[in-house]
ZAMARGU-4260 file (C-alpha; in steps of 0.2 Angstrom, whole numbers, plus 5000, padded with zeros to 4 digits):
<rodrens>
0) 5585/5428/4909 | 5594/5437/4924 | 5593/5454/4928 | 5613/5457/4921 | 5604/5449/4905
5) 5593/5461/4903 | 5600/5477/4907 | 5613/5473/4894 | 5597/5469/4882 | 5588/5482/4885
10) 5607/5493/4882 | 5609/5485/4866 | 5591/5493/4862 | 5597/5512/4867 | 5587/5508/4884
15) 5601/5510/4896 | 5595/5530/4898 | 5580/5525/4901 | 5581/5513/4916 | 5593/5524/4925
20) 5590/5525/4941 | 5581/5539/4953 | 5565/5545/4958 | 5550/5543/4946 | 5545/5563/4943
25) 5525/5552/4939 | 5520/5537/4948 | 5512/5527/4937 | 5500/5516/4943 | 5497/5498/4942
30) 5485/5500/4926 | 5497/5509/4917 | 5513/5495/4919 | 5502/5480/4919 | 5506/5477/4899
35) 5525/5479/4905 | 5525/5467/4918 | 5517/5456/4909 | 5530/5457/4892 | 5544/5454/4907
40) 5537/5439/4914 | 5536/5432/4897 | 5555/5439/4895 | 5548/5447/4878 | 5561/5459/4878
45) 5556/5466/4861 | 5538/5468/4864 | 5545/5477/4884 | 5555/5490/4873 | 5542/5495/4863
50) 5530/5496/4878 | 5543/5506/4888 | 5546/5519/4874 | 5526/5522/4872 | 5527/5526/4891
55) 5540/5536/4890 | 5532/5547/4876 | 5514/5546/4885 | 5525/5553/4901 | 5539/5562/4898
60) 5541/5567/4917 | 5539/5548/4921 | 5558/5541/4925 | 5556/5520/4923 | 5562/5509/4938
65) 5579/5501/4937 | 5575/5485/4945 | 5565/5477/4932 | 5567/5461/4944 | 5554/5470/4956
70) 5541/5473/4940 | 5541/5457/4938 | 5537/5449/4955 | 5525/5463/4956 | 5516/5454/4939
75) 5517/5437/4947 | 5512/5442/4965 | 5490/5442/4967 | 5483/5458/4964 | 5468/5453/4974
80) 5462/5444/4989 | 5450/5432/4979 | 5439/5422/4991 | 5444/5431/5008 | 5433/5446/5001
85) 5420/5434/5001 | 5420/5434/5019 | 5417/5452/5017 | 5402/5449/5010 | 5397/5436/5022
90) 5400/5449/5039 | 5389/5462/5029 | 5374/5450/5028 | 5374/5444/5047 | 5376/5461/5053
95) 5393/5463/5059 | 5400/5477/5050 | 5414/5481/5064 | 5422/5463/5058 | 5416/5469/5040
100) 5427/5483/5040 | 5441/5477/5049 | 5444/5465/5039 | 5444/5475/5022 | 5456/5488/5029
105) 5466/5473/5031 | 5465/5466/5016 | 5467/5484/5007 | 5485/5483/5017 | 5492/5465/5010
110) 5484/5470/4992 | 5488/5488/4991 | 5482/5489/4972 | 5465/5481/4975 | 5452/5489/4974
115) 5436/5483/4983 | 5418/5480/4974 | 5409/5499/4972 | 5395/5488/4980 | 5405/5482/4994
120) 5411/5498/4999 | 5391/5507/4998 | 5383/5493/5007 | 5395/5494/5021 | 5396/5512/5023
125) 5377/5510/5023 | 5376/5498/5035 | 5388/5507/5047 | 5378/5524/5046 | 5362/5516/5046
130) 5367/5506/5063 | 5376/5524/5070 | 5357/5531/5067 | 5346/5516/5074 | 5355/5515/5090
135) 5356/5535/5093 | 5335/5533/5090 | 5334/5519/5101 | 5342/5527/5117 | 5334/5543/5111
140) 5347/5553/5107 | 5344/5568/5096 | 5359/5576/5095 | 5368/5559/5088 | 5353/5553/5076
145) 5353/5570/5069 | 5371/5573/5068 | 5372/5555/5060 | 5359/5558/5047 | 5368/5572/5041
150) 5386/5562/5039 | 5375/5551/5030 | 5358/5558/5019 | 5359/5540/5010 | 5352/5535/5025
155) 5335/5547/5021 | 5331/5542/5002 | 5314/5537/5001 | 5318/5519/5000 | 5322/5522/5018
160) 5308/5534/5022 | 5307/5528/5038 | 5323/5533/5042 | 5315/5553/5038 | 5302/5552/5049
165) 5312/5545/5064 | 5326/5561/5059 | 5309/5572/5061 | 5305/5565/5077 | 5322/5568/5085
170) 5322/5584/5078 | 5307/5590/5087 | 5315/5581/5101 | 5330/5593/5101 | 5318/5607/5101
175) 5322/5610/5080 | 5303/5611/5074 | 5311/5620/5060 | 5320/5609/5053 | 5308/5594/5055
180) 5296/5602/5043 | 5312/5602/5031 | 5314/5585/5035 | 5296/5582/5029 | 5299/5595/5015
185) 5312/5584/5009 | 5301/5569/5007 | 5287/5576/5000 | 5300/5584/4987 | 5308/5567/4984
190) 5297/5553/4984 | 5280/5549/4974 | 5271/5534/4983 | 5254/5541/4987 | 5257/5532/5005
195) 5272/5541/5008 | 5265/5557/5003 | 5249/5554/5014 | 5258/5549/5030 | 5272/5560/5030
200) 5257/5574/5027 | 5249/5565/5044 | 5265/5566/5053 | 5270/5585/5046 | 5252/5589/5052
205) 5258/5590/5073 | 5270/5602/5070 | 5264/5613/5053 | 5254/5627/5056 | 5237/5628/5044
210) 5247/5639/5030 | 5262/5626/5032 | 5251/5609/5031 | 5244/5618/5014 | 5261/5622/5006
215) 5267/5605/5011 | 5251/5598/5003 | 5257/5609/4988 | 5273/5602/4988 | 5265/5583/4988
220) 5254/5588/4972 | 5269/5595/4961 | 5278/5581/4965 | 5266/5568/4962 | 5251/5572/4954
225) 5246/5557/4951 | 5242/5555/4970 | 5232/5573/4969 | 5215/5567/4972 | 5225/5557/4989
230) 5232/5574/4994 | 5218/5583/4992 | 5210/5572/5004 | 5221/5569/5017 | 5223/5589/5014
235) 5204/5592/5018 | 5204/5580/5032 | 5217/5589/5042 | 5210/5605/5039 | 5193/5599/5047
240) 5201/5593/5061 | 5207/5611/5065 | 5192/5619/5059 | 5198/5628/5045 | 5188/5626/5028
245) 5196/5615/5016 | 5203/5624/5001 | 5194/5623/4983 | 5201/5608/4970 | 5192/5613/4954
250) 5201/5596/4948 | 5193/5586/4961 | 5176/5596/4964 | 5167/5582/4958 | 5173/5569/4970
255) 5160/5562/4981 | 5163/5571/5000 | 5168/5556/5013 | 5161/5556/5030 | 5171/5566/5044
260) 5184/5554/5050 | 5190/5544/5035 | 5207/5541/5035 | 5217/5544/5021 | 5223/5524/5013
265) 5237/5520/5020 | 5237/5501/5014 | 5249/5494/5002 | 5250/5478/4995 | 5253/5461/5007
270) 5271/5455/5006 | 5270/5439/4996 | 5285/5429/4995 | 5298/5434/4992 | 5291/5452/4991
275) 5299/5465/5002 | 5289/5479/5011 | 5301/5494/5008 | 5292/5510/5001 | 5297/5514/4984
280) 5291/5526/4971 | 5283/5518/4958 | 5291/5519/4941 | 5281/5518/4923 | 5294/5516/4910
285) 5301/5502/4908 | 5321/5500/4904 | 5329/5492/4890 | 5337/5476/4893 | 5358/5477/4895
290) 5367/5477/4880 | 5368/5459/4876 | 5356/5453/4887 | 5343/5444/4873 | 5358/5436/4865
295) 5365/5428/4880 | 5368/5408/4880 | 5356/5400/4891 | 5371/5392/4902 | 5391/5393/4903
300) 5393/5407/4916 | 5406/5398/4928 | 5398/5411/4941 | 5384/5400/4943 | 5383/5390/4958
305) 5389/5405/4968 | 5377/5417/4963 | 5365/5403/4966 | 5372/5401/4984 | 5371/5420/4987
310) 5354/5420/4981 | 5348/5406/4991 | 5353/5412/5006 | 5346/5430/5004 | 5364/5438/5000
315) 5355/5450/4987 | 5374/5460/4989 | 5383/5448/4987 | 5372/5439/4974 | 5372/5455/4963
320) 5392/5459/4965 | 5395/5442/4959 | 5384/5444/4944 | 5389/5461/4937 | 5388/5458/4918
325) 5377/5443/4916 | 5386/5428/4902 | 5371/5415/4903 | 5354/5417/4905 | 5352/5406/4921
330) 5365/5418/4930 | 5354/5431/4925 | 5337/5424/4931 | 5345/5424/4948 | 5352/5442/4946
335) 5333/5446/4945 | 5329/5438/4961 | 5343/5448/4970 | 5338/5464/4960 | 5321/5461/4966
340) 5323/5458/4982 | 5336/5475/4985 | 5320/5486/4979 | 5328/5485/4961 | 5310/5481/4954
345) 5313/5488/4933 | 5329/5478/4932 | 5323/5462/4939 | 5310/5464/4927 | 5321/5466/4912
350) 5332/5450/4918 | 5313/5441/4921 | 5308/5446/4903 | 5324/5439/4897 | 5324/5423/4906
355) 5305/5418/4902 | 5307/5418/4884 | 5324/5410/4884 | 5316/5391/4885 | 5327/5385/4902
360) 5313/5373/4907 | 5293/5375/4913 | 5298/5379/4930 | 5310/5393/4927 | 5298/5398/4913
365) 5286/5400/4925 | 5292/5407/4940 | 5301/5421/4928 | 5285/5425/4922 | 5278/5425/4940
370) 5296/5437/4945 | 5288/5449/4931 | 5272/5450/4939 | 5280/5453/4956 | 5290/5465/4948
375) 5275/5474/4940 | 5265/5476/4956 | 5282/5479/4964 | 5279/5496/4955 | 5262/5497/4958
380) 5258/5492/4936 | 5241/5483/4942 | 5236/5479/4924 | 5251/5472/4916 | 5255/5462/4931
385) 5237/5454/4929 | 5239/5451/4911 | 5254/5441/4915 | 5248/5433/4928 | 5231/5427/4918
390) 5243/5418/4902 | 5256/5410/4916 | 5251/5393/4922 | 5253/5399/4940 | 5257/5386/4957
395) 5242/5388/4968 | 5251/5397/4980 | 5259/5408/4967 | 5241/5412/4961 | 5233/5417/4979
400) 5247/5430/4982 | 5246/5437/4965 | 5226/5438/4965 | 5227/5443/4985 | 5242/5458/4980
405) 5231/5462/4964 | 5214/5465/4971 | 5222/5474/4987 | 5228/5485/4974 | 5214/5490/4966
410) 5205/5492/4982 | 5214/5504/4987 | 5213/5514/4971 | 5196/5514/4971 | 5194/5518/4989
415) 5205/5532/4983 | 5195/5536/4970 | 5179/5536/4983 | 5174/5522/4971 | 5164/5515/4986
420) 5156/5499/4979 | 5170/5494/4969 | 5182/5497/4984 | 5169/5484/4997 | 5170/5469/4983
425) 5188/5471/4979 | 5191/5468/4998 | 5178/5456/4999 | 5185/5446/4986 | 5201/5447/4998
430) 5192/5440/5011 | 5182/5422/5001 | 5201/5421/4994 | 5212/5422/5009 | 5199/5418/5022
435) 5203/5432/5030 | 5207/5452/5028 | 5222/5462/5035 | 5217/5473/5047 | 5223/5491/5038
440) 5211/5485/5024 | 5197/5482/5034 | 5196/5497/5040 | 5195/5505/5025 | 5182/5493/5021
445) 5173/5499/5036 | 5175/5517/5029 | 5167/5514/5013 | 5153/5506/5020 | 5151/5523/5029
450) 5153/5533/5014 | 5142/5523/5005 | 5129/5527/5017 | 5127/5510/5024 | 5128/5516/5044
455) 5125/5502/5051 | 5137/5491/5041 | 5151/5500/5046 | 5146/5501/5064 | 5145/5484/5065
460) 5162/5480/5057 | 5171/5495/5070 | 5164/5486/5083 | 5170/5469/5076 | 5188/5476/5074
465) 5187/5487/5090 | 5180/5472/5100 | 5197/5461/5093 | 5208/5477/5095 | 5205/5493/5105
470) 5213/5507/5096 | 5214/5524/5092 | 5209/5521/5073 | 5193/5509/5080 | 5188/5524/5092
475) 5188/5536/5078 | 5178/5522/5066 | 5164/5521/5080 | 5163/5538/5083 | 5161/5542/5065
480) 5146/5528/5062 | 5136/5534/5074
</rodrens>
């Protein structure tokens, strides 16, 4: 139908008012005509009547267009740039986010209605503010690291705590002591790993005066009371070391003393394949699986084999924009993967829960299961991951860095809990299963030996550790056993 055709159709309806031209008094955007467009490319004339009279009562200040012609390309032109935003994608993961944004603002030119990913745009902006604030560190420029951490405080969540301390640094650096302890205030307010807490206490404790590092300790508490018995220590060591009494727990008054010098644990659990070493706060509740999620078909998701790409080569971006609202089960198995692997530990979980029980073969069985043991100890849920772990018919390496991940776990929390005994076998059992210990863990193990008053043990394992690696913490180990 030409344009002259449908003028005069739409005049034979009363629409000739209505197409009149001039300036729209209300732009509407391309949401709003997309049903018109559409009704003209299909010259549905009737059906375009009726949708331009709902507009025109929705929007009474809203003047239609009188080239219906130009509508119409606009519905058959691309609204989106399809696989070029893929390449988007591929410069965020290898780094170069100069070509990364370039190449969307371009893009956001020739498809002036698209709108980019919400993920796309995040992990970018991340990326760029993250680089702005590493390379001001590494030339050791305060005034830039500072100033870029506050375009950016996304960069100084606790998943990134690192990020924090490195702020504090350069804040002392710039001679703004002040508002380093709020740096730390910030963390301790913010995040509830006990080794977060404790080092960020450590750290705190060369610029606090004795009233501040107890207030700051006060904030750790409220925040995490789970990690009080941790605080309290640390707390007490600190306050030895500048001779100041250490102030009464009536909750932990029954807590065996530890010997002067005993650091506070600041182990966590050895990166197993494809575990990632990012602090995060462990979470209790679990989440309810996505509406729909345990009635999905095990296959049928056209998404597949790119999701499976992403995922394979460690696009966890990428691999999760491209599998927002899972339709199969197999595109959701390696959502979890990518949700995993982004410190997204709960809803990897709830796709792992999902995927195990949906019968897509013993392997995928498995290594779901195995997902939801990573995902488990991911958050520091020692018990349920070991239940798992003892009904899944683990591979053997699957099985040594679970067991190796479990008992460094519970090591740790008994060292915490000056559990003594417990906390030597757990990293014993370390040891006859790796054949060897991480070096953190055994100094701990050195620690309780001390504190379990077994001098010469611990003597002889600092001088074993100090003989392999001269260091601060080895110095402090021999001093203490003697």
């Amino acid at each position: 139908m030409s344009l002259r055709s449908i003028r005069l159709f739409c005049a034979a309806f009363g629409l000739g008012a209505m197409l009149a031209a001039g300036a729209s008094a209300r732009d509407l955007g391309p949401e709003d005509l997309r049903a018109l467009r559409y009704y003209l490319e299909q010259n549905d004339m009737r059906s375009a009547q009726a949708e331009l009279r709902r507009l025109k009562e929705a929007y009474p200040d809203w003047t239609p267009p009188s080239d219906l012609d130009a509508l119409k390309r606009q519905a058959a032109a691309p609204t989106g740039p399809g696989e070029d935003a893929n390449r988007i994608w591929r410069l965020i993961e290898i780094g170069n986010l100069q070509a990364a944004r370039g190449r969307l603002q371009h893009l956001q030119t020739v498809y002036p209605d698209w709108t980019p990913p919400a993920e796309m745009v995040r992990l970018l902006a991340a990326g760029e503010a993250q680089a702005s604030f590493d390379a001001a560190v590494r030339s050791g420029n305060a005034t830039a690291a500072i100033d870029a951490a506050r375009k950016s405080p996304e960069i100084l969540k606790c998943d990134r705590v690192n990020n924090a301390w490195q702020l504090a640094a350069m804040q002392v650096q710039a001679g703004q002591s002040a508002g380093a302890l709020q740096t730390y205030r910030g963390v301790l307010s913010s995040c509830r790993e006990t080794n977060v807490l404790v080092a960020t206490l450590e750290q705190a404790n060369d610029i606090a005066s004795t009233e501040q590092v107890g207030q700051l300790a006060d904030i750790a508490r409220r925040t995490s009371p789970s990690a009080a018995r941790s605080i309290d220590t640390v707390e007490a060591r600190l306050m030895a070391g500048r001779g100041a009494p250490a102030p009464a727990r009536t909750d932990t008054a029954q807590a065996p003393a530890r010997q002067a010098g005993t650091p506070a644990a600041q182990s966590r659990p050895a990166p197993a394949a494809p575990v990632t070493a990012a602090p995060q706060a462990p979470a209790r509740a679990l989440p309810a699986n996505a509406p729909g999620f345990a009635q999905l078909p095990r296959t049928g998701d056209g998404r597949l084999g790119a999701v499976r790409a992403a995922a394979k080569s460690g696009a966890w971006g990428q691999c999760l924009a491209q599998s927002v609202n899972p339709r199969s089960v197999d595109v959701l198995y390696e959502r979890g993967w990518c949700a995993y692997n982004s410190e997204r530990p709960l809803e990897a979980l709830a796709a792992f829960k999902v995927a195990a029980g949906a019968g897509l073969g013993g392997t995928i069985t498995r290594d779901a299961r195995f997902g939801m043991v990573l995902a488990f100890l991911k958050n520091t849920m020692t018990e349920d991951a070991a239940r798992i772990a003892a009904t899944t018919p683990l591979t053997e390496e699957q099985r040594v860095d679970v067991e190796g991940i479990i008992l460094d776990q519970r090591g740790v929390r008994a060292y915490q809990r000056a559990e003594w005994r417990d906390a030597i076998n757990y990293f014993n059992a370390i040891e006859e299963l790796r054949g060897s210990i991480r070096r953190d863990l055994a100094i701990l193990r050195a620690y309780a030996y001390l504190n379990a008053g077994e001098r010469q043990t611990a003597r002889e394992q600092f001088e074993l550790l100090h003989d392999q690696l001269a260091t601060n913490e080895t110095r402090k180990g021999l001093r203490a056993a003697r």
